[in-house]
C-alpha positions in Angstrom: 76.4 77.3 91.7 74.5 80.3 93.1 75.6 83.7 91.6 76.1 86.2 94.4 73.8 88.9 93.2 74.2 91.1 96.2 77.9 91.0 96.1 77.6 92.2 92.7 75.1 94.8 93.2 77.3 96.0 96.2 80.5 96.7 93.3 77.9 98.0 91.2 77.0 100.8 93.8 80.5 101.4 94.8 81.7 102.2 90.9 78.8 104.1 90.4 79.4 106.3 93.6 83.1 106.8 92.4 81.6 107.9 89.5 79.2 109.9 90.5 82.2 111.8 93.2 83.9 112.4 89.7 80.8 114.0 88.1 79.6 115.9 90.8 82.8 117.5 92.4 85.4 116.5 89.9 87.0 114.2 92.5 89.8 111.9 90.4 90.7 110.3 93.8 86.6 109.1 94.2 86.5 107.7 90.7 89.9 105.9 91.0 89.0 104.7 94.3 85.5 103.6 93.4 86.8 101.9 90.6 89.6 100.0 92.7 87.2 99.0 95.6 84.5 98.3 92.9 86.4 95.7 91.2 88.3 94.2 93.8 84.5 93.6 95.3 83.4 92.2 91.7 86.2 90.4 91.5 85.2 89.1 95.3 81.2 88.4 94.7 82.7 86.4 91.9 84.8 84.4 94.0 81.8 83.8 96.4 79.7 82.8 93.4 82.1 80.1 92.5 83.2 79.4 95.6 80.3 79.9 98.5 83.1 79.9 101.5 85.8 82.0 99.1 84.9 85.3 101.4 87.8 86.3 101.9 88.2 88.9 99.0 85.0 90.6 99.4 85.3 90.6 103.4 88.5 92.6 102.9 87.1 95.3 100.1 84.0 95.5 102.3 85.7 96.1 105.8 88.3 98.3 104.1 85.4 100.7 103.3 83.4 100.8 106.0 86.5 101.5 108.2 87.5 104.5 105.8 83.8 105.6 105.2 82.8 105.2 108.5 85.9 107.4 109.8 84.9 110.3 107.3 81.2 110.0 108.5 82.5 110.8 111.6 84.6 113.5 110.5 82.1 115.0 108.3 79.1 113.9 109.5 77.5 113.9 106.4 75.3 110.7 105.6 75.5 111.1 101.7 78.3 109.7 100.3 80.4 108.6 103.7 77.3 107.2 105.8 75.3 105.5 103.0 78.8 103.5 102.1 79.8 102.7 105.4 76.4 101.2 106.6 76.3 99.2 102.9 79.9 97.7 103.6 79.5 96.9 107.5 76.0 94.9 105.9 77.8 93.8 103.3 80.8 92.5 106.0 77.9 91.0 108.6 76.3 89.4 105.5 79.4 87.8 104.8 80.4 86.2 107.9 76.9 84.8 108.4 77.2 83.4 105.5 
């Protein structure tokens, strides 16, 4: 049983980045939604950790995001927070369908 470290790291990033929305900007809406995305995607690494072909969680938090991220990148343009997030999630979607 191989724990899916990178899955984990991934939530790790995404709660943290809600968090940080909060802290920074007072956003409710960033820290709610990092922490929903977050643990859905913690909940999925786990999954994947027990289960190596379980994707299915993860693959949907991760595509989720990088659609939504990538379409305020695109409306924004700004790289930091949209564009980091929506490159990490397409990875994080590639990585899981190579898999």
């Amino acid at each position: 049983m191989a724990v899916d470290w990178l899955g984990f790291g991934y939530a790790a990033a995404i709660m943290f980045g809600g968090f940080m929305g909060y802290k920074r900007r007072g956003s409710l809406v960033s820290l709610i939604a990092g922490l929903f995305f977050g643990s859905i995607s913690a909940y999925g690494a786990y999954r994947v950790s027990s289960e190596p072909r379980d994707i299915w969680t993860s693959l949907a938090a991760s595509g989720a995001l990088a659609v939504v991220m990538g379409m305020r990148f695109k409306k924004s343009g700004k790289i930091m927070p949209a564009g980091i997030m929506a490159v990490l999630s397409l990875l994080m979607a590639v990585r899981l369908l190579i898999l």
